[in-house]
C-alpha positions as CSV (number, residue, x, y, z in Angstrom):
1,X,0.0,0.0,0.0
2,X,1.2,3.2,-0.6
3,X,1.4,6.8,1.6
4,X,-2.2,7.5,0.2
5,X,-3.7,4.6,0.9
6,X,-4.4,3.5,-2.2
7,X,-2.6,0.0,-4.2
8,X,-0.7,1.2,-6.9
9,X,-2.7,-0.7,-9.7
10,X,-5.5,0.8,-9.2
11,X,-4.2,4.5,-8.9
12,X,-3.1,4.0,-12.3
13,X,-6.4,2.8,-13.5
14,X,-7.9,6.0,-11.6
15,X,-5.8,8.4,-13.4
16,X,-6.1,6.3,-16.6
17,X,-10.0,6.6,-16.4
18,X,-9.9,10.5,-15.4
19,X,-7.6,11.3,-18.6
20,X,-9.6,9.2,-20.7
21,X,-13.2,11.0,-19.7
22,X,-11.2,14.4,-20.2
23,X,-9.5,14.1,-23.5
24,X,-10.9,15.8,-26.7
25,X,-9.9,15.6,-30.1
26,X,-9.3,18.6,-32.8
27,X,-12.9,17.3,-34.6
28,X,-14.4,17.5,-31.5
29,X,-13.5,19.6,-28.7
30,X,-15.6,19.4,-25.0
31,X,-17.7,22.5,-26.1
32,X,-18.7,21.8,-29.6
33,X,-22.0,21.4,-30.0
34,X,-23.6,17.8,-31.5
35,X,-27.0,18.1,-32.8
36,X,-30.1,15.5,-32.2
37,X,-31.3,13.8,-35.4
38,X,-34.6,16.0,-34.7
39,X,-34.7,19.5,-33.2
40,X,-37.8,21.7,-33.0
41,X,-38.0,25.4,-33.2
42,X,-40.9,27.7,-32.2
43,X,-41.0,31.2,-33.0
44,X,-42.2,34.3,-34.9
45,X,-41.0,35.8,-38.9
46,X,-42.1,38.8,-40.2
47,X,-44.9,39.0,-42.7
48,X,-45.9,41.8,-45.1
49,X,-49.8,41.3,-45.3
50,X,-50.5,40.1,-41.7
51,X,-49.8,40.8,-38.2
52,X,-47.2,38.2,-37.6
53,X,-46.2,34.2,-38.7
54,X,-46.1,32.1,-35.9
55,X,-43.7,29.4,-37.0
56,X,-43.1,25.7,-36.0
57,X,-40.1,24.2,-37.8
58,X,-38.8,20.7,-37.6
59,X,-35.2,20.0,-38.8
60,X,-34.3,16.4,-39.9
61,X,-30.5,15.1,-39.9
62,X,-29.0,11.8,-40.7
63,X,-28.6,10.4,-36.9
64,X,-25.7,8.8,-38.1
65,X,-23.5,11.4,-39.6
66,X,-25.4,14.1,-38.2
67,X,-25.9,16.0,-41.7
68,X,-29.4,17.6,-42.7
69,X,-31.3,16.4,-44.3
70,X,-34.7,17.8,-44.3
71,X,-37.1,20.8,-43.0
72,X,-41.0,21.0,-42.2
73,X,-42.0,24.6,-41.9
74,X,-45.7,25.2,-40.4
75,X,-46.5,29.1,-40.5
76,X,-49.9,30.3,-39.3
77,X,-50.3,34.1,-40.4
78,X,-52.0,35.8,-37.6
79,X,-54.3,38.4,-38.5
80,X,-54.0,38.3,-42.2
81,X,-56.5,40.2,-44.6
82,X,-59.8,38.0,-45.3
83,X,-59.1,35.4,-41.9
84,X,-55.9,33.5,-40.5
85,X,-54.1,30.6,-42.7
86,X,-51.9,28.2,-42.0
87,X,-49.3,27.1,-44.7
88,X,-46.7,23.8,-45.0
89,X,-43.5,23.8,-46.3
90,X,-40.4,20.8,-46.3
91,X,-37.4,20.8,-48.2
92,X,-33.7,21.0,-47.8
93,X,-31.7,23.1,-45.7
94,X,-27.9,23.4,-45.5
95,X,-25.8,24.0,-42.2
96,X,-22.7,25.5,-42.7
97,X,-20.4,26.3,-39.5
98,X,-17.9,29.3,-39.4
99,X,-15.9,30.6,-36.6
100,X,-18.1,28.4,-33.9
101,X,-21.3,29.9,-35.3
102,X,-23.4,27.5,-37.0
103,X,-25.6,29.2,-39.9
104,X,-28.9,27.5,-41.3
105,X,-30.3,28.0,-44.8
106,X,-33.3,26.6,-45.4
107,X,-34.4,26.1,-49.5
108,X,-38.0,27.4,-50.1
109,X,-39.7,29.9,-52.1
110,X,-38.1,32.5,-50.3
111,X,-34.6,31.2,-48.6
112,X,-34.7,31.4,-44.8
113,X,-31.3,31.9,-43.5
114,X,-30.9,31.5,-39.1
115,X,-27.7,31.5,-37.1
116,X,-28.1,29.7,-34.0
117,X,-27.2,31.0,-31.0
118,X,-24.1,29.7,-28.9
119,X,-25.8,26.3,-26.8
120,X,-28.1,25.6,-29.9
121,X,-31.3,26.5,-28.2
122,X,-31.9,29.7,-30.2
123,X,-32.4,30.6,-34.2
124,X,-32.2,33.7,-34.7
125,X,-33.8,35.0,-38.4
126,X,-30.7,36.9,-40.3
127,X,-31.6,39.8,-42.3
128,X,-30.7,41.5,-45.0
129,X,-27.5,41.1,-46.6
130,X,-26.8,39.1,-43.1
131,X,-27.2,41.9,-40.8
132,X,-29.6,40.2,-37.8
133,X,-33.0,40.9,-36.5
134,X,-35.5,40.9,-34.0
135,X,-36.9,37.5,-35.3
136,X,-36.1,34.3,-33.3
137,X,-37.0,30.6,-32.7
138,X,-36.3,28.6,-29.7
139,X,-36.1,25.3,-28.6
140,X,-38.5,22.7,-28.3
141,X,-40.0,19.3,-27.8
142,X,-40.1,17.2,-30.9
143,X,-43.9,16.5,-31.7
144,X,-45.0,12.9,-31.4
């Protein structure tokens, strides 16, 4: 036994075990984030002939590589002349990440482009010619 009471083996396994649970590599570093194979986004976008669009959007990824693959957009225009509508949209979407931000553009009619916030629980809309708005989605609970 040694002067901290603990067999020599096993130290060794300790410290062996600690290192292990602490190392990182360069693809993947103890911060970066790793996203779900579906993530769920609530939130509001603008909208020139309503009030507001309240907006649900789904994002699909490959839960193997982790690369998108899909979107489902539900937007229900709030106050819109002659009533409230709902409309559905799915496509693709492209993530691209650049100095540890992670930027979202999402083929449609009209390209939706997000950055999401540091943590991943927050899209925030960009606007034009990437300067950022007042429009944001945030996390939550896959449906079904």
């Amino acid at each position: 036994m040694s002067r901290t009471g603990v067999e020599p083996s096993l130290r060794g396994e300790s410290l062996l075990s600690l290192l292990a649970g602490c190392s990182s590599t360069p693809e993947q570093g103890p911060t970066d984030y790793v996203p779900p194979p579906i993530e769920r986004f609530v939130g509001t976008l603008p909208c020139q002939d309503c009030r507001l669009i309240r907006a649900d959007l789904t994002l699909h990824r490959d839960p193997e590589s982790g690369e998108p693959t899909a979107f489902f957009l539900q937007e229900a225009h709030v106050d819109a002349v002659g009533g409230d509508f709902v409309t559905t949209q799915w496509g693709d979407f492209e993530a691209e990440t650049s100095d540890s931000t992670t930027y979202l553009r999402l083929e449609r009619d009209t390209p939706l482009n997000l950055k999401m916030q540091e943590g991943g629980d927050t899209l925030e809309l960009m606007g034009q010619k990437g300067a950022d708005s007042d429009y944001e989605f945030t996390r939550a609970e896959p449906l079904g």
